[in-house]
C-alpha positions as CSV (number, residue, x, y, z in Angstrom):
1,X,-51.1,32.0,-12.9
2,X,-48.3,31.4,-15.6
3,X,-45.6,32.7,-13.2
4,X,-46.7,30.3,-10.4
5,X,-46.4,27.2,-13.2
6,X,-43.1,28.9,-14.5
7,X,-41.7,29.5,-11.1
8,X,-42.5,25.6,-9.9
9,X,-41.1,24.1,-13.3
10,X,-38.2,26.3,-12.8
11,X,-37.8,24.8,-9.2
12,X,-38.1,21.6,-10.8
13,X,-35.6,21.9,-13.4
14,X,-33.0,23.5,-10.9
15,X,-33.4,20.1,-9.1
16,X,-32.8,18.1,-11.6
17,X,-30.1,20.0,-12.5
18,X,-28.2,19.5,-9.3
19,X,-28.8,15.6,-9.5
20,X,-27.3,15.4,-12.9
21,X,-24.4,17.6,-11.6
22,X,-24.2,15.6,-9.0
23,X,-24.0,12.8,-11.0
24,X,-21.8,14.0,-13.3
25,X,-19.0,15.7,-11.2
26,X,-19.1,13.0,-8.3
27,X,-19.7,10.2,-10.7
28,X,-22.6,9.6,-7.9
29,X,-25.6,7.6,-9.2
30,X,-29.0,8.0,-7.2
31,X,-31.0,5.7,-9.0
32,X,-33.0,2.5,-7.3
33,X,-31.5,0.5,-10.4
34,X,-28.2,0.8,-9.2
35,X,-29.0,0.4,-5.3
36,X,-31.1,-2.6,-5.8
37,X,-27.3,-3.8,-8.1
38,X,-25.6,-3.4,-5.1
39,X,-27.8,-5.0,-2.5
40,X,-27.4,-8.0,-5.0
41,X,-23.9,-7.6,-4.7
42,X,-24.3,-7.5,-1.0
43,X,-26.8,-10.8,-0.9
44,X,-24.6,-12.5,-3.1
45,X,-21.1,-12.2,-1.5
46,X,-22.7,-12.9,2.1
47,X,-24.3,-16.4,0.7
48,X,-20.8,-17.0,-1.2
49,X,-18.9,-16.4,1.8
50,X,-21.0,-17.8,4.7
51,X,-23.6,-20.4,3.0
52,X,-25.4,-21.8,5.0
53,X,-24.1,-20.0,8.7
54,X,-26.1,-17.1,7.0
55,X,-29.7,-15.8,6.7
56,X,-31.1,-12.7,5.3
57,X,-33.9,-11.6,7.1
58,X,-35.1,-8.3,6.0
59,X,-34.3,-5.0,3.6
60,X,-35.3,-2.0,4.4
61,X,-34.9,0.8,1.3
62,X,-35.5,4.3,1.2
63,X,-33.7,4.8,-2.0
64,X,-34.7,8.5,-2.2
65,X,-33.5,9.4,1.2
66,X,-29.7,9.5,0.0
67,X,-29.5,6.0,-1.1
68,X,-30.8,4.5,2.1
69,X,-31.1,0.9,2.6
70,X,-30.6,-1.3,5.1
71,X,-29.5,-5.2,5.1
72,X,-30.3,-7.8,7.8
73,X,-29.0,-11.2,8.5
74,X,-28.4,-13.7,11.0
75,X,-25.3,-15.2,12.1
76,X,-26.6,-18.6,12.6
77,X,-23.5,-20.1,14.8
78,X,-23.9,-17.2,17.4
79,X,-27.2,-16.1,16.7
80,X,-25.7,-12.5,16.1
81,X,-27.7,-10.1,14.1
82,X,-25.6,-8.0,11.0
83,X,-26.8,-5.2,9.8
84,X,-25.5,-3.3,6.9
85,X,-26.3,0.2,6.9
86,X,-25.7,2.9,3.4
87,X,-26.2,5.7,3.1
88,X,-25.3,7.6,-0.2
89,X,-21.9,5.5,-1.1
90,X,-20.6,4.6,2.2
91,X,-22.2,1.6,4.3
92,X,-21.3,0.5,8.0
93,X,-21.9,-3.1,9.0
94,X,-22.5,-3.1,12.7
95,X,-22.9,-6.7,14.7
96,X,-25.6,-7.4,17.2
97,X,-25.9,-10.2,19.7
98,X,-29.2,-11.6,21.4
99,X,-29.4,-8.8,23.9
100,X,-28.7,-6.0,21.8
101,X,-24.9,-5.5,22.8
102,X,-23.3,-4.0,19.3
103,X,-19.8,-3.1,17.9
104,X,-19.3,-1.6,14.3
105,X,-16.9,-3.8,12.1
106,X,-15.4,-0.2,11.2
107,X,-14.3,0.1,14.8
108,X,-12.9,-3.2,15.0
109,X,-11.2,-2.6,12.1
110,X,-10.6,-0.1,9.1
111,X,-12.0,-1.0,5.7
112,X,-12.8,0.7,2.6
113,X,-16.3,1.3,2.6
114,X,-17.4,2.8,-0.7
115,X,-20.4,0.6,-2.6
116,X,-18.4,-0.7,-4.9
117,X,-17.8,-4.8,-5.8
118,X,-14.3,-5.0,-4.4
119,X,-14.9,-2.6,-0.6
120,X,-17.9,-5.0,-0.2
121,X,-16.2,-8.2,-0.8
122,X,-13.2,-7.2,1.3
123,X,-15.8,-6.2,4.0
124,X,-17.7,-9.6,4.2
125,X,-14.3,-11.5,3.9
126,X,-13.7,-9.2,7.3
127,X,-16.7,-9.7,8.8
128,X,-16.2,-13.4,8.1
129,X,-12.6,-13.8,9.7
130,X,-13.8,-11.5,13.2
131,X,-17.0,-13.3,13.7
132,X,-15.0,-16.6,13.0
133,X,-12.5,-15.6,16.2
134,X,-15.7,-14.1,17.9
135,X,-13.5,-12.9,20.5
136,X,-14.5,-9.2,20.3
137,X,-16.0,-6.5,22.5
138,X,-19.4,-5.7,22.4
139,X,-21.4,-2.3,23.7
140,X,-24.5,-1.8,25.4
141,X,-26.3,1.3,27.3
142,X,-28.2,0.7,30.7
143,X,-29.6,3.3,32.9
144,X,-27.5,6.3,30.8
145,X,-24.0,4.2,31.3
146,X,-21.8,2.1,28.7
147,X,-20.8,-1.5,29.3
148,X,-18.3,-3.5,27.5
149,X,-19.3,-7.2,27.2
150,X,-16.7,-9.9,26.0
151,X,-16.0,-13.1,27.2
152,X,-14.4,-12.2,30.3
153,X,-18.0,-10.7,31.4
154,X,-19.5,-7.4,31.6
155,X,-17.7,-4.2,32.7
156,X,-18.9,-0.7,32.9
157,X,-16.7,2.2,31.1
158,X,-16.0,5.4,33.4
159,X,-13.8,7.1,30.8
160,X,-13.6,7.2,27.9
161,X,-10.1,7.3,27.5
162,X,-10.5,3.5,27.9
163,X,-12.6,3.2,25.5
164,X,-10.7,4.9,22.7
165,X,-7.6,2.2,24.2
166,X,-9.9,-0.5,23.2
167,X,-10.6,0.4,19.5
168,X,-6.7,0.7,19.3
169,X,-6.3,-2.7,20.4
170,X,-9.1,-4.2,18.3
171,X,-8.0,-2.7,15.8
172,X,-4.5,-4.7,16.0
173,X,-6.0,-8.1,16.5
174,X,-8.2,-7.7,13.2
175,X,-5.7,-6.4,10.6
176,X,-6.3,-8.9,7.8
């Protein structure tokens, strides 16, 4: 019986011995104090930045799943849905409009996306600027095919060469 009890407090101490290496060697904090700091950061720089074109409608954490949270909001003069997506230290803020067409602010345009004050900030200020010009493609799935939807209409993508011509171009049009 001691070996069982030695064996499991060994397997607990190995663990926390990876998380404070972890911690120490990556400089990589998995606590819910610091994710909860950095949703705050998150909440605060969307109300700074968008007042009252902005509402947060739900967070969704799962802390001990790798840092996992989640961050929704509403785009009040498009009624576009933002999400903002982490997991560990590196978040994705994806944009969805009314019938579920989506594009990825990453894909649009390259931005630092560590959780840190300054990649967030810079992100928002981003997000602000291409949903401002709202003249951006938008992706949706029907029937196992992609379609592109923008202001010209909808259009089905048959290769994806095109579609790797289109991130190119967005790309362009969003360097801030």
């Amino acid at each position: 019986m001691n070996t069982m009890k030695n064996s499991s407090m060994s397997a607990h101490g190995t663990l926390m011995a990876i998380g404070l290496l972890m911690k120490e060697i990556f400089g990589m904090r998995l606590d819910s104090v610091f994710y909860n700091g950095i949703i705050n950061v998150f909440d605060a720089c969307m109300d700074r930045t968008f007042g009252a074109d902005i509402k947060k409608i739900e967070t969704i954490c799962n802390f001990e799943h790798m840092g996992s949270f989640i961050l929704k909001y509403n785009y009040l003069p498009y009624n576009y849905k933002i999400e903002i997506e982490n997991e560990i230290r590196a978040f994705d803020i994806t944009i969805y409009d009314t019938e579920q067409a989506f594009n990825s602010l990453y894909r649009m345009s390259e931005f630092k996306n560590q959780l840190d004050r300054e990649c967030i900030e810079d992100s928002i200020f981003l997000l602000k600027n291409v949903l401002e010009k709202n003249d951006f493609n938008m992706y949706f799935h029907k029937n196992g095919k992609l379609y592109r939807k923008n202001s010209e209409g909808i259009k089905r993508i048959k290769d994806i060469r095109e579609l790797q011509n289109e991130i190119n171009v967005e790309r362009k049009n969003f360097k801030f």
